[in-house]
N, C-alpha and C positions, 0 to 999 in steps of 0.2 A: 504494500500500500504506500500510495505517495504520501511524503511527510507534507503539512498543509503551515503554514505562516502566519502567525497576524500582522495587522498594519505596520504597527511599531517595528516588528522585527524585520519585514521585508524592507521597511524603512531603513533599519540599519544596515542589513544586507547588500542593498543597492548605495549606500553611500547618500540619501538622499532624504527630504524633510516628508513626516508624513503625509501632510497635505496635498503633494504631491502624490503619493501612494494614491490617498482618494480621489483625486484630479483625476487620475491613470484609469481607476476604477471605472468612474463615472465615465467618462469619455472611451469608455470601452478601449485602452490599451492593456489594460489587463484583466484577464476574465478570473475572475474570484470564484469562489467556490462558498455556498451559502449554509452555515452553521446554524440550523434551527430559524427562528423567523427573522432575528437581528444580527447576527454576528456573520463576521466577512473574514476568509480565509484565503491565501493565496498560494497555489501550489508551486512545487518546487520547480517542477518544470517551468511554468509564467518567468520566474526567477531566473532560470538559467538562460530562460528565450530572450529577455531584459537583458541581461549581461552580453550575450554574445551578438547580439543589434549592437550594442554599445549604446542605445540610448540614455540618453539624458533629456532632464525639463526643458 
């Protein structure tokens, strides 16, 4: 099973502020995975697709 992220940590992960995580979110650059009815997870894979684009905000 793929390990899943929260905002914060993919924030730190990425080098980047979280607001940005949820900018990503929302703007459909990264597809989250949804924990129950509120909570937002981001797979490992989204992360490593992030890294090797090289994107930035």
């Amino acid at each position: 099973m793929e390990q899943l992220f929260t905002i914060r940590e993919t924030a730190k992960l990425l080098t980047l502020k979280e607001s940005t995580i949820y900018r990503w979110v929302f703007d459909g650059k990264i597809k989250p995975v949804r924990v129950g009815s509120r909570a937002v997870r981001v797979p490992e894979s989204e992360i490593l697709r992030i890294r090797e684009a090289g994107e930035k905000a």
